[in-house]
C-alpha positions in Angstrom: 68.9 52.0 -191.5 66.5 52.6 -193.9 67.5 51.8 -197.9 66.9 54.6 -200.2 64.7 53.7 -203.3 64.1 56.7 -205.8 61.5 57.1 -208.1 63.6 56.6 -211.3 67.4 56.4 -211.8 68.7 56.9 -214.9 70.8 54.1 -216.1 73.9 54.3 -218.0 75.0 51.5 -219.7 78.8 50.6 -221.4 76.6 51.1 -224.9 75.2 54.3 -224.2 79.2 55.9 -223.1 80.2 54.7 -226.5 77.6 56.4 -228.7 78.3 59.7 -226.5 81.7 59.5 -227.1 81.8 58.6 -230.7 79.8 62.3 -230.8 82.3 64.1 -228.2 85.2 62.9 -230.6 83.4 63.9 -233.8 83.4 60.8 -235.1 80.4 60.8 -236.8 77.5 62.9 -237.0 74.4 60.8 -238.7 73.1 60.3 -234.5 69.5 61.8 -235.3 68.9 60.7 -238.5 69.8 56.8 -237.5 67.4 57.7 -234.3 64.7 58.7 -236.8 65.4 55.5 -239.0 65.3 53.1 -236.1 62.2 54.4 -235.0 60.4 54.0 -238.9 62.1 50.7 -238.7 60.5 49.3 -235.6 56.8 51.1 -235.8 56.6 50.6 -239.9 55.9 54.6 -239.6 55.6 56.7 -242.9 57.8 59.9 -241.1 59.9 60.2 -238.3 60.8 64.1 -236.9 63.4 63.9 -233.8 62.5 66.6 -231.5 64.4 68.2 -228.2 61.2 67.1 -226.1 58.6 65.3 -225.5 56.6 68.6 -226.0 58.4 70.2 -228.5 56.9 66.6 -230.7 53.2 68.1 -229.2 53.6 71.3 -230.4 54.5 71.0 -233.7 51.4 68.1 -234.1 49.5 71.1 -233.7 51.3 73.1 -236.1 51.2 70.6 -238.3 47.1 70.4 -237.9 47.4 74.1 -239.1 45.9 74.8 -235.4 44.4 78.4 -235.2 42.9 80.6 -232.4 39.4 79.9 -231.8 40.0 76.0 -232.6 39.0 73.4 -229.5 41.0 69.9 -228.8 39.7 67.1 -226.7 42.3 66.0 -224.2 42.0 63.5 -221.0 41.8 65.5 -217.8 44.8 63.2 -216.5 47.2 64.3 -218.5 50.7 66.3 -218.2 50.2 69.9 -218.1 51.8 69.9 -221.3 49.1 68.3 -223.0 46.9 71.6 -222.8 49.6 74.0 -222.8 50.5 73.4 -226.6 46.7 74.1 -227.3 46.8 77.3 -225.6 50.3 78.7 -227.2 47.8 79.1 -230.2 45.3 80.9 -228.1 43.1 77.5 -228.7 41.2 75.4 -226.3 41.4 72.5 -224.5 37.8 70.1 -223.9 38.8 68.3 -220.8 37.3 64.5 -220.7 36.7 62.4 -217.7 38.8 58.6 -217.6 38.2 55.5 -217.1 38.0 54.2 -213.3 40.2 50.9 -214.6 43.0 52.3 -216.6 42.9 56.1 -215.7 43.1 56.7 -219.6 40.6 58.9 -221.3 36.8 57.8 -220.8 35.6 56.7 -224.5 32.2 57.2 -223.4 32.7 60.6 -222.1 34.7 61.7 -225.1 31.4 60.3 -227.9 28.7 62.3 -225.7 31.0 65.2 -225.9 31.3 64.9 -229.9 27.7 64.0 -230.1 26.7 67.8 -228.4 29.9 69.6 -230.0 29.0 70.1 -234.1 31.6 73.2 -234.0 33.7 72.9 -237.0 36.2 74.3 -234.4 36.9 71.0 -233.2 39.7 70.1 -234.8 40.3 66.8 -233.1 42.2 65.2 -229.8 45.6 64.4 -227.9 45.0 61.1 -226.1 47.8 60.1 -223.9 49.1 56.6 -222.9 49.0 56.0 -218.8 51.2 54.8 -217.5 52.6 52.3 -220.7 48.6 51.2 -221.1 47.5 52.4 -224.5 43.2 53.0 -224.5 41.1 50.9 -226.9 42.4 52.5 -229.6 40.6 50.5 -232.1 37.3 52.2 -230.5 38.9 55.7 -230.6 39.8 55.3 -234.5 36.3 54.7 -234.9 35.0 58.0 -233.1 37.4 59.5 -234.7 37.0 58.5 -238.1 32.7 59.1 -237.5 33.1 62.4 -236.0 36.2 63.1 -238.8 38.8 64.2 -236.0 41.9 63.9 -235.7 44.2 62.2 -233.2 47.3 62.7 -231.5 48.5 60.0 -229.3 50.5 61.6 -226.6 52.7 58.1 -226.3 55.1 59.6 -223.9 54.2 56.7 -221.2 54.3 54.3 -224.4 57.5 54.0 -225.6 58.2 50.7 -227.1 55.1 50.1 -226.3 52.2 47.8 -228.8 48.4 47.6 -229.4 47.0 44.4 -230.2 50.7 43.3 -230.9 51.3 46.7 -233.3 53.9 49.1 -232.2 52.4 52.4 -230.9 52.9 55.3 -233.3 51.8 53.6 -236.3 48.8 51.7 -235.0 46.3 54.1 -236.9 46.6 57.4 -235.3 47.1 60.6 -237.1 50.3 61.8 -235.3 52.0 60.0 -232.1 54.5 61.9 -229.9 57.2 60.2 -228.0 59.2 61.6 -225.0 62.6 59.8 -224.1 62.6 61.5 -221.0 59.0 60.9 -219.2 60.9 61.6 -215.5 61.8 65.0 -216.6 62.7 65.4 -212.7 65.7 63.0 -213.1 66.4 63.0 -216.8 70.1 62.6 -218.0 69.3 63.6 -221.2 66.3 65.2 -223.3 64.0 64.1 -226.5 61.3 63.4 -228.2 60.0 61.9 -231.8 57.1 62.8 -234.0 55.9 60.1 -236.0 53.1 60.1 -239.2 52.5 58.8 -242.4 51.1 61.9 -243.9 53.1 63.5 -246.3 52.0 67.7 -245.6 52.1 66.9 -241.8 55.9 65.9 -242.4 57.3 68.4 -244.1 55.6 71.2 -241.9 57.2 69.4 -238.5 60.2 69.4 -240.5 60.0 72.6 -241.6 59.3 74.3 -238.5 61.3 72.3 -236.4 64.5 74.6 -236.8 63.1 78.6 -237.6 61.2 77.9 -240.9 64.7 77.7 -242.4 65.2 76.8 -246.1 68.0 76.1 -247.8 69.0 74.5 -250.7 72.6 74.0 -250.8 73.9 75.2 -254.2 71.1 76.9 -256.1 70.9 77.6 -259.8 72.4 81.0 -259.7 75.4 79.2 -257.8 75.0 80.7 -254.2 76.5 78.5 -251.6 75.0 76.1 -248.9 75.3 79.3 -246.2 72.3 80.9 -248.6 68.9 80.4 -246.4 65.5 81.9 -246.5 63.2 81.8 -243.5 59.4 80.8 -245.2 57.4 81.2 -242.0 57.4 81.4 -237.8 59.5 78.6 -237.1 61.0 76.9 -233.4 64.1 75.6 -232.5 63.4 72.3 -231.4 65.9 70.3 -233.1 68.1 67.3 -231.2 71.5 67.9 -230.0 73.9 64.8 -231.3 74.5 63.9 -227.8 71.0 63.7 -226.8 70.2 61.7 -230.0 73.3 59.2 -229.1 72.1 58.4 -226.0 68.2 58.4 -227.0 69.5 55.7 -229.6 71.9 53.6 -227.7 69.1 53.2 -225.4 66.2 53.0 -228.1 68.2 49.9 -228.9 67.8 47.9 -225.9 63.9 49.1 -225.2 62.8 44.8 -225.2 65.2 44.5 -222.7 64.1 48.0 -220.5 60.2 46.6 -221.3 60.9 43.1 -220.0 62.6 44.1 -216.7 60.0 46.5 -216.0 57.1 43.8 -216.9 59.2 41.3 -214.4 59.3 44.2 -211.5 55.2 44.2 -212.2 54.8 41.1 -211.9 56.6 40.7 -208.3 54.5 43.8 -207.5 51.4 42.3 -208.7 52.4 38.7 -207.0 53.7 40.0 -203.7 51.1 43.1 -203.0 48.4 40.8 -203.9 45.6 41.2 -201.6 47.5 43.6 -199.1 45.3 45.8 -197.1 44.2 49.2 -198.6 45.8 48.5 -201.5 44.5 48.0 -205.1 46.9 47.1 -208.1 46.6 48.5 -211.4 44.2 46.8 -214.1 46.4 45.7 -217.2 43.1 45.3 -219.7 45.6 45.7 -222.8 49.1 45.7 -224.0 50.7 47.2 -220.9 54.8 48.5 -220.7 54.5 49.7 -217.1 56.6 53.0 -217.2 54.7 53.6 -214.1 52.9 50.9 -212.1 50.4 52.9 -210.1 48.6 51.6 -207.1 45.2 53.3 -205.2 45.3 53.8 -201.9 41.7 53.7 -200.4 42.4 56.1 -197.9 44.8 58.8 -196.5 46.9 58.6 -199.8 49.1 61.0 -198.8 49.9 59.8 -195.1 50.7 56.6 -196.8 53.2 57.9 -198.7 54.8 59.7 -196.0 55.1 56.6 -194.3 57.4 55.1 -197.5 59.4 58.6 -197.8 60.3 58.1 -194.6 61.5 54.0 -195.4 63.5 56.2 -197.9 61.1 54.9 -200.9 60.3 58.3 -203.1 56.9 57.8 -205.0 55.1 59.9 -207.9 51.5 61.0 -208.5 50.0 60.5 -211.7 48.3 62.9 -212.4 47.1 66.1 -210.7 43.7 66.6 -212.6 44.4 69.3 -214.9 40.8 71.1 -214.0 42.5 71.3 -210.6 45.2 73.5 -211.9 45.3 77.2 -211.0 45.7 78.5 -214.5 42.7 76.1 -216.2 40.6 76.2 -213.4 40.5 80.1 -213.5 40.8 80.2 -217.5 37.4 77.5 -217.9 35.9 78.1 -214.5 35.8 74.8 -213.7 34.5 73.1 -210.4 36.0 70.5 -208.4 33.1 68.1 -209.1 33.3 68.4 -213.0 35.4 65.4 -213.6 34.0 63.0 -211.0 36.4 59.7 -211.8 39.4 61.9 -212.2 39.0 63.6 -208.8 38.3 60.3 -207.0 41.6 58.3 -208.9 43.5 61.6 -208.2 42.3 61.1 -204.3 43.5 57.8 -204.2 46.3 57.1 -207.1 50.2 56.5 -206.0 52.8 55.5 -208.1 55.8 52.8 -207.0 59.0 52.6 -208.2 59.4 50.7 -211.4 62.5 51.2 -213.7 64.4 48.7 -215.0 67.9 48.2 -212.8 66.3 48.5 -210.2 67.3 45.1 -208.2 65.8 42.1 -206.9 66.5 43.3 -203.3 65.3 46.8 -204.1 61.8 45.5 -205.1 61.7 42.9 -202.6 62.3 46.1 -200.1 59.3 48.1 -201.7 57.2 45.3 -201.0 58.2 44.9 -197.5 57.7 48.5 -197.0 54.5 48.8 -198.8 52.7 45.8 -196.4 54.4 47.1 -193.2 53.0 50.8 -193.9 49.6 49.6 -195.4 49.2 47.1 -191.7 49.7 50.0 -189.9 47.8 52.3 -192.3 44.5 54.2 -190.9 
């Protein structure tokens, strides 16, 4: 009988119960603000803004860049569909950029030719995610950035805990980094995200417009009481619910631990699968926290992944080129062909279960299953 391996399983640990319940019995309510300090803490951030998503943390970077219709932001083509989406909620538009064949992150190459042809002084500047927990050569990008005087938001959703050159991600240089606390929305237990910067306008406008554009001062010199607000612009409501922010902390906590299991699962992977037949393991070329650990499969991608659904082992695809989306594809007429490395790595790409209680057996099972399917494999 086969053993059934899912994608991700949340985890709840005797920690995380606590810091729900201390909310549940109004014990205290300080959740999102010690979230917010933990993360200035670890990253050496100037700002911390704790959002409901990983998206809601996108969409007010581009408030916060004062983005306007008209303006253009460069984005990977392997992204979420989230990436673009909070460009064109301001009736903006998304440059899609080809990646690199190695780590699937945005092609630096690609990106400078585009700059070099693009003088607009629409170009405001880029969202570059994280794939899989492998950061790009940031130091590179900086220095595009800073010649071309762009700016950058790190989509760090994959990159949680994550470092650069042994600096944590979201304060490694960028101009804002976005965090998401639930990257498998499919099987999230609970929902977040955190906007991180050092500048001082970009803070208080996330802050700001994180709940309506709401003001309020508490008493104010004519003595009206705290229930006195004004609303100063078009605001959201993407602030964190206490529970969320308990369990996004109680886990923040342990995010070494989280890392290190999932960095011992990669290494079985990369020990066991070593060499096995139509199979090519990922390329770690920097700091790498393997929220996913995504393999190619040379051919048939799909029939190979049948073959594990039906060994009761569920996989992910990471991602689904975003120029081969119905919406952008008719929006930017945009060919198959346009992004050559993203269509071939979207051809081949499949993603393995990787989260950190999974068990010895279960990965020992995956591996068994992955050479068994991949012998048979045409």
């Amino acid at each position: 009988m086969a053993r059934e391996i899912p994608f991700f399983k949340p985890d709840v640990a005797a920690e995380d119960r606590e810091a729900i319940d201390e909310v549940l019995s109004l014990e205290r309510t300080d959740q999102i603000e010690e979230l917010e300090r933990a993360f200035l803490d670890r990253t050496g951030a100037g700002h911390a803004v704790a959002v409901n998503s990983g998206t809601s943390a996108l969409h007010l970077a581009m408030c916060a860049l004062d983005l306007k219709r008209g303006d253009k932001i460069i984005c990977s083509v392997n992204a979420f569909p989230s990436v673009p989406e909070v460009v064109r909620h301001f009736d903006a538009e998304p440059i899609f950029v080809d990646i690199d064949k190695e780590d699937f992150n945005i092609d630096l190459d690609a990106l400078e030719k585009i700059l070099e042809k693009n003088a607009s002084k629409k170009l405001k500047g880029a969202i570059v995610n994280h794939v899989g927990g492998q950061p790009t050569d940031l130091t590179r990008l900086y220095e595009i950035a800073k010649h071309y005087n762009i700016k950058i938001v790190e989509d760090a959703s994959d990159a949680l805990g994550g470092t650069y050159e042994g600096k944590p991600i979201g304060a490694t240089g960028g101009d804002i980094t976005c965090f998401s606390f639930s990257p498998h929305m499919k099987h999230s237990l609970a929902n977040g995200g955190m906007l991180l910067c050092d500048d001082d306008t970009y803070y208080k406008r996330a802050t700001l417009l994180r709940n309506h554009a709401i003001e309020t001062e508490g008493w104010d010199k004519y003595g009206n009481l705290e229930y006195i607000y004004d609303v100063v612009d078009i605001g959201c409501k993407y602030d964190m619910s206490l529970i969320d922010a308990a369990y996004a902390l109680a886990q923040y906590r342990r995010i070494d631990e989280i890392i290190a299991r999932r960095k011992e699962i990669a290494a079985i992977y990369d020990r066991e699968l070593a060499g096995v037949k139509h199979v090519t393991l990922p390329t770690a070329k920097r700091d790498h926290i393997y929220q996913l650990y995504i393999v190619r499969i040379d051919r048939n991608r799909d029939g190979f992944a049948r073959a594990l659904r039906e060994k009761g082992i569920h996989t992910g695809l990471h991602y689904i080129p975003l120029h081969l989306l119905t919406y952008y594809k008719q929006k930017y007429g945009l060919r198959v062909n346009d992004f050559p490395q993203a269509l071939q790595t979207y051809q081949q790409v499949l993603s393995l279960p990787i989260y950190h209680n999974m068990s010895d057996e279960d990965v020992a099972y995956v591996c068994d299953a992955v050479k068994e399917v991949a012998a048979a494999h045409i």
